[in-house]
C-alpha positions as CSV (number, residue, x, y, z in Angstrom):
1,X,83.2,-255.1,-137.3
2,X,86.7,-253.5,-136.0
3,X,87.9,-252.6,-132.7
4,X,89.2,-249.1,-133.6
5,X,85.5,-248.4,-134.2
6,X,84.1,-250.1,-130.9
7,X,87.1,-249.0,-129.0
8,X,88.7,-246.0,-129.7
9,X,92.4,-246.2,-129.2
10,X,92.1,-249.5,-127.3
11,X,93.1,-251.6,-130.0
12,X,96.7,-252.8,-128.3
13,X,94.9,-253.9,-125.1
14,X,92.0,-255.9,-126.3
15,X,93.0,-257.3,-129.9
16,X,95.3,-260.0,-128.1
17,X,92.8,-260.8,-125.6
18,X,89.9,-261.3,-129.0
19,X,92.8,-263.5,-130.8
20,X,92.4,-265.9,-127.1
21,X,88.8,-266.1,-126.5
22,X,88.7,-267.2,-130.2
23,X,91.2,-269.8,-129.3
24,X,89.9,-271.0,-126.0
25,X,92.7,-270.2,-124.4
26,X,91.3,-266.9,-122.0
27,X,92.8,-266.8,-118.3
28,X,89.9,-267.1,-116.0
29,X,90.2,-263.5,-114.7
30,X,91.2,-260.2,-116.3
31,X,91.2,-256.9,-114.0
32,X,90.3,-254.2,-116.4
33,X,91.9,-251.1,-115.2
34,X,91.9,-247.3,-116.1
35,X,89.9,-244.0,-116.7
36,X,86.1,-244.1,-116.4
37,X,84.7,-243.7,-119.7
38,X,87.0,-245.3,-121.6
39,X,85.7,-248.3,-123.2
40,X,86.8,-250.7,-120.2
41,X,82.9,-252.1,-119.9
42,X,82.8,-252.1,-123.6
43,X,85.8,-254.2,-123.7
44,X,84.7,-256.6,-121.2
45,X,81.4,-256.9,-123.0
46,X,82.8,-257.5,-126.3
47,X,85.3,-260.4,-124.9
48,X,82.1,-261.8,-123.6
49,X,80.7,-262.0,-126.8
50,X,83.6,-263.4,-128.8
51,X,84.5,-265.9,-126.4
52,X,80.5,-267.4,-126.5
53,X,80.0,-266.3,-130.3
54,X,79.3,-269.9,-132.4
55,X,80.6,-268.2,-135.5
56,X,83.2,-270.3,-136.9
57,X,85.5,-267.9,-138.0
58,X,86.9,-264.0,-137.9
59,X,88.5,-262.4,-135.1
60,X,85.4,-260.2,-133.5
61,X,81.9,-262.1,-132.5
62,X,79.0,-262.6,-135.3
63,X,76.4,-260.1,-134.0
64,X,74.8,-262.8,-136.1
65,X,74.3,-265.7,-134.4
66,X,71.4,-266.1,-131.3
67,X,73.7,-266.1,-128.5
68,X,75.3,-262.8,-130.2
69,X,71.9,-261.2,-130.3
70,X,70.9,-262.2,-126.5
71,X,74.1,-261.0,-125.3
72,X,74.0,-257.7,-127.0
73,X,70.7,-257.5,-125.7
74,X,71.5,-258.3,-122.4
75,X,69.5,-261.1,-121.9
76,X,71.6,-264.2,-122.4
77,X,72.4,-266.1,-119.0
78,X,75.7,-266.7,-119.7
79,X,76.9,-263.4,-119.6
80,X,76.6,-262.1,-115.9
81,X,77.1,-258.3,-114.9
82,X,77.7,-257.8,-111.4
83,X,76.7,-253.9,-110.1
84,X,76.0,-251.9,-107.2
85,X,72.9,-252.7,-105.5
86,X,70.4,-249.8,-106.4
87,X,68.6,-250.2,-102.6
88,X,72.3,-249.6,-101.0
89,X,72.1,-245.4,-100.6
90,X,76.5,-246.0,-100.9
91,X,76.5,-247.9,-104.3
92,X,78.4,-250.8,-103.1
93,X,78.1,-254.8,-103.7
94,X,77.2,-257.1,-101.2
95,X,77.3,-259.5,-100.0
96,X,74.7,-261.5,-100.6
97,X,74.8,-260.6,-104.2
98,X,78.2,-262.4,-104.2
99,X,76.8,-265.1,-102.6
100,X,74.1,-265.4,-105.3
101,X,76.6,-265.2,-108.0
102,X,78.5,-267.9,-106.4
103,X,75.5,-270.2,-106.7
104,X,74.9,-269.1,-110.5
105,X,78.5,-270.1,-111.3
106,X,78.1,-273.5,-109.8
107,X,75.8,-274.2,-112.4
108,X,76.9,-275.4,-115.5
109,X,76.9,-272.8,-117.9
110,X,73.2,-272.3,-119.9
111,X,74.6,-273.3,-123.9
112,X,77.5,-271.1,-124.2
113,X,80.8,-272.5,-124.8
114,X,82.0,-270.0,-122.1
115,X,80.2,-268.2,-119.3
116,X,81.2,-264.3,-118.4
117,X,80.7,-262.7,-115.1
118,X,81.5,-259.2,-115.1
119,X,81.6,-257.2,-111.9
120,X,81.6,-253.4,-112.6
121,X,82.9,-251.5,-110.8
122,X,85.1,-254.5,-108.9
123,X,85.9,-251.6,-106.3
124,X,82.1,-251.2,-105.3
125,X,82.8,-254.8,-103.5
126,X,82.1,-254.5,-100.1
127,X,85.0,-256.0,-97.7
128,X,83.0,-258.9,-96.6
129,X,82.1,-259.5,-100.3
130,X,85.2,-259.3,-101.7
131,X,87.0,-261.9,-99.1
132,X,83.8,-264.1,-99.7
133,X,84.5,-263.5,-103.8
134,X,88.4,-265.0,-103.6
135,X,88.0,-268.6,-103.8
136,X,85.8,-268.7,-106.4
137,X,88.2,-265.6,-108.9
138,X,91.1,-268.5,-107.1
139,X,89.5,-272.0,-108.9
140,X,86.2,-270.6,-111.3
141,X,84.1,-273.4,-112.2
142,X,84.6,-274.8,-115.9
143,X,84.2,-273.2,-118.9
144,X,83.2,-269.7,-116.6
145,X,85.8,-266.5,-116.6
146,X,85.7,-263.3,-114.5
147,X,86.3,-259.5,-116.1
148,X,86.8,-257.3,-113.2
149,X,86.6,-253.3,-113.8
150,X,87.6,-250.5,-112.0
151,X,88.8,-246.9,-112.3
152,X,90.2,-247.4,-108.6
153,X,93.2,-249.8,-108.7
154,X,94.9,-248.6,-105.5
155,X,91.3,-249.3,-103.6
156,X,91.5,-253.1,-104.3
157,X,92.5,-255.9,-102.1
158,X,95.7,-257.4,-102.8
159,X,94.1,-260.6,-102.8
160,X,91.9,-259.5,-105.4
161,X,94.6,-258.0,-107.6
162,X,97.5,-261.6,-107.2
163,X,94.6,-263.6,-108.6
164,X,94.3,-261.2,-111.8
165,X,95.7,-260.8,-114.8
166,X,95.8,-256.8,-115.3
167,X,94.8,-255.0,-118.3
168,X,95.6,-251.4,-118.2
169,X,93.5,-249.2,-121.1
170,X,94.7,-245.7,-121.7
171,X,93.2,-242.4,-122.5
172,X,92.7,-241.5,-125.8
173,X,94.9,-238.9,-127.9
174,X,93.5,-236.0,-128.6
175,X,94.7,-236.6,-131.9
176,X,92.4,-239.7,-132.4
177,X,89.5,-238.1,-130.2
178,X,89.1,-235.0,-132.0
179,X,88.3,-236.1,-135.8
180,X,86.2,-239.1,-134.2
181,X,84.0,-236.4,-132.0
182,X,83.7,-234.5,-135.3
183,X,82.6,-237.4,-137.9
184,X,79.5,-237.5,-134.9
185,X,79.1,-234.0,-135.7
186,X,79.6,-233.3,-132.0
187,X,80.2,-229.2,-131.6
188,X,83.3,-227.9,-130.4
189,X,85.5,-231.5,-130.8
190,X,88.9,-230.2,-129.5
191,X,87.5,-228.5,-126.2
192,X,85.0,-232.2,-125.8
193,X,88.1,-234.3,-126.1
194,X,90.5,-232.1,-123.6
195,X,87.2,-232.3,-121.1
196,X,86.8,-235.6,-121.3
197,X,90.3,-236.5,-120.7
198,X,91.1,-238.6,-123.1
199,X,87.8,-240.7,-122.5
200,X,85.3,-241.4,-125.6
201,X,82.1,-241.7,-123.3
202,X,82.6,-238.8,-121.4
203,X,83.2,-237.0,-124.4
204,X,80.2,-238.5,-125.9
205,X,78.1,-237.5,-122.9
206,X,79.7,-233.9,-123.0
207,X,78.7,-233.7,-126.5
208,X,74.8,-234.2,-125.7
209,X,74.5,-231.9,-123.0
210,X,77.2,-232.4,-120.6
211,X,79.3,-229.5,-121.3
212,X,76.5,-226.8,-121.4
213,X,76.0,-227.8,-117.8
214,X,79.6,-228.1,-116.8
215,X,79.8,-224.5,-118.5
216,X,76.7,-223.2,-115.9
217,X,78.7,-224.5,-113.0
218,X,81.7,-223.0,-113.9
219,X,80.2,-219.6,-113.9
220,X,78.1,-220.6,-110.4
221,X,81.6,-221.8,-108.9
222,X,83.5,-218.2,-110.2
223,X,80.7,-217.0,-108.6
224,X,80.9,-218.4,-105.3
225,X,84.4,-217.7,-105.4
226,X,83.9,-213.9,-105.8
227,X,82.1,-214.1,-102.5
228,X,83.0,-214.9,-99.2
229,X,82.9,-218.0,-96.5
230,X,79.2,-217.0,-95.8
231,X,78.6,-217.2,-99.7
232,X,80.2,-220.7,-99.8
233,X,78.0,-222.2,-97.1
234,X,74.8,-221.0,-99.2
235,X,76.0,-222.1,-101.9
236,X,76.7,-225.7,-100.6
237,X,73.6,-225.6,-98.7
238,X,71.7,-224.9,-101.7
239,X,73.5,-227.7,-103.6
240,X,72.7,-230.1,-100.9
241,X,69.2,-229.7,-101.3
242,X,68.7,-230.7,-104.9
243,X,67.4,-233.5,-106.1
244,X,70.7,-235.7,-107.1
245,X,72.8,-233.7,-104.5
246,X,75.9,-236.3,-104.9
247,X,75.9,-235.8,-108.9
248,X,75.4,-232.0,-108.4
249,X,78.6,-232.1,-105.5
250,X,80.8,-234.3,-108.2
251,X,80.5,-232.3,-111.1
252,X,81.4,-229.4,-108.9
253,X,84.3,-231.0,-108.3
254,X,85.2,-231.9,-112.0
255,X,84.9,-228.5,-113.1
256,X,86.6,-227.4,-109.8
257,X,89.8,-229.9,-110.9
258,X,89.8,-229.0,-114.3
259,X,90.8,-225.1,-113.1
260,X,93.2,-226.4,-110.5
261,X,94.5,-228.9,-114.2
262,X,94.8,-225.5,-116.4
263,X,96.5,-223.6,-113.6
264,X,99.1,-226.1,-113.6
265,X,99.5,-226.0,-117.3
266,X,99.4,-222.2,-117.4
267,X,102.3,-222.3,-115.2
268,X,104.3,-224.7,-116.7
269,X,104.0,-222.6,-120.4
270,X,101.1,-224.8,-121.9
271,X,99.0,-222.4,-122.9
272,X,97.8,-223.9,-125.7
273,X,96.7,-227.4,-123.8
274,X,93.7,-225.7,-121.9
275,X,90.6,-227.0,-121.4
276,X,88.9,-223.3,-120.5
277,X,91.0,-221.8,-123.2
278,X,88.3,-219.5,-124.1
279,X,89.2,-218.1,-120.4
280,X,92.9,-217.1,-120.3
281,X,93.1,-214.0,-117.7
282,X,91.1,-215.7,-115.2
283,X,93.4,-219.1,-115.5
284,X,96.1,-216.4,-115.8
285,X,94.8,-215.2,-112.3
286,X,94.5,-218.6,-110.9
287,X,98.0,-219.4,-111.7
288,X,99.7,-216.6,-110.5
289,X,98.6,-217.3,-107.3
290,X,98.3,-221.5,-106.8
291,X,101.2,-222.6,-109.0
292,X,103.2,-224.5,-108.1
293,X,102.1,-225.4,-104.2
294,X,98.4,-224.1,-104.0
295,X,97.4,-226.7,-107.2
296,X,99.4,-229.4,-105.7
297,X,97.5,-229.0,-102.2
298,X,93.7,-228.3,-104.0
299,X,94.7,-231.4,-105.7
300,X,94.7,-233.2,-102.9
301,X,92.0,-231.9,-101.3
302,X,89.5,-232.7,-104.4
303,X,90.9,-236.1,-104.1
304,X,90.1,-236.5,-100.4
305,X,86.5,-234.8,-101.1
306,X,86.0,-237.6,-103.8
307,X,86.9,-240.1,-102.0
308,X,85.5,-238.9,-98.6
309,X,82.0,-238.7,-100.7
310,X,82.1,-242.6,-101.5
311,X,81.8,-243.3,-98.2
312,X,78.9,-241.4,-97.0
313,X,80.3,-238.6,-95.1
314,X,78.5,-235.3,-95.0
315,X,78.6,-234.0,-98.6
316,X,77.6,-230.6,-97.7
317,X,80.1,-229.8,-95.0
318,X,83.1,-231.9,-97.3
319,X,82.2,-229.3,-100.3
320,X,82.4,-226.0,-98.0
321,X,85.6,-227.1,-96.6
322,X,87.0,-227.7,-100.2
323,X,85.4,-224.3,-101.1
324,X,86.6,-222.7,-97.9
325,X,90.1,-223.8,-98.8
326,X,89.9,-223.0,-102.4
327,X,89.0,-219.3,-101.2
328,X,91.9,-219.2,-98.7
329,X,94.6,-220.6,-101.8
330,X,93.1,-217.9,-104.2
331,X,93.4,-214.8,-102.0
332,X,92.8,-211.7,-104.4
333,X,92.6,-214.2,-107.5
334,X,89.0,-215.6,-106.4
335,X,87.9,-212.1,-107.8
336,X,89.0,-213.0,-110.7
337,X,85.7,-213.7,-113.0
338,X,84.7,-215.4,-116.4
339,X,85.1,-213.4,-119.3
């Protein structure tokens, strides 16, 4: 087994942290932190494993052994994974999940040498969980470590973050994505890999499917854009009424940002690091109009949107303001249309 191959690119972070839980000398909580996608869960799942594996030797768990097996299976009880409570409409943690792991961990752990809670993602914690979390991330019981993961750093409690020992993965080059997306036999590698942002599951998810859709509403958004503010509000309205409305709103906004991302590029001479390269006049069109201040200011608005979407506000009305805005920026430009 290797790293590179289970981690892409993330061999710096987590090889020290392997070399530890082999040792029995891990610090009772790590805060993963970084892009989604890329290989942070992995990472706290394979620690896990090499820190319970009862292989005597080598650096990386068995995948032998029977706690190796029920963990990659996900049925061991020393590994616990914390996640949003499905039944909760806002994908947060509560509570009373909290207070249920709390009880777990007061246990003794079941036969592993040492027990994993990972909470994923740490930022899903409501407030009154969090706060009801700290004591326990402060003095763990024996023998019991804590992986936190998020994407969101800046949304954490401090509290959370002074009683954490931060480990912060990177994207991946492109120069390590690409051949890796090709020995899969993915199509179109280099275009996956500057999608994906540097982040092997996105790019693996792009490969099977994801960028044929992210394609169709690229096309839908140029078309919106072409219209007018009555065309923006049917379109949201339309959006809104589908069947995974949030997922259909965010990947809207992906492809959305990824414009606004080549814009900025095209304007600062880096033509060749597109992501819609096979779409040059109309990013040529875009840029000539938003770069520098309109990208900066639809930057900030897609981040707002985002994060205004996490907490329940009405998707519909967030995305036609974005659009609304995006319409205004563009002026002429929005006329602009795909190749």
């Amino acid at each position: 087994m290797s790293v590179g191959i289970e981690l892409l690119g993330q061999t710096a972070h987590i090889a020290p942290l392997l070399e530890r839980a082999r040792s029995g000398r891990l610090h009772h909580c790590y805060l993963f932190e970084g892009p989604p996608s890329v290989g942070k869960h992995t990472a706290a799942e394979l620690l896990a494993r090499t820190a319970a594996c009862t292989a005597e030797r080598g650096p990386f768990p068995c995948g032998q052994c029977l706690t190796c097996k029920q963990m990659l299976k996900g049925i061991h009880p020393d590994l616990i994974q914390v996640v949003p409570d499905p039944k909760r409409k806002s994908g947060t943690i509560g509570v009373d999940q909290v207070r249920e792991l709390i009880r777990q961990v007061r246990l003794r752990p079941y036969n592993a040498s040492w027990r994993t809670v990972i909470v994923d993602p740490v930022d899903a914690l409501m407030p009154q969980a969090a706060n009801a979390l700290l004591k326990t991330l402060e003095e763990p019981p024996p023998d019991t470590g804590f992986v936190l993961v998020t994407s969101r750093v800046s949304s954490l409690l401090a509290t959370v973050l002074s009683r954490s020992q931060r480990v912060r993965f990177t994207a991946v080059s492109e120069k390590e994505l690409v051949p890796w997306l090709s020995a899969k036999e993915l199509p179109d590698a280099q275009r996956i890999a500057r999608l994906s942002l540097g982040c092997p599951g996105a790019a693996i998810a792009l490969g099977e499917g994801g960028l044929v859709a992210m394609d169709e509403v690229r096309s839908e958004l140029i078309q919106v854009l072409n219209g007018d503010i009555p065309a923006v509000i049917d379109a949201s309205e339309a959006l809104s009424r589908t069947k995974d409305a949030k997922a259909g709103l965010l990947l809207w906004l992906a492809v959305l940002e990824t414009l606004v991302r080549d814009t900025v590029m095209w304007g600062c001479d880096r033509q060749d690091g597109l992501i819609h390269s096979d779409q040059p006049k109309l990013i040529a069109a875009w840029a000539g109009v938003l770069w520098p201040g309109g990208a900066g200011r639809l930057q900030v608005l897609i981040d707002q949107t985002r994060r205004r979407m996490s907490v329940n506000v009405n998707n519909r009305l967030l995305v036609e303001t974005l659009l609304s805005a995006t319409l205004r920026e563009l002026g002429p430009a929005s006329r602009a249309r795909l190749q």
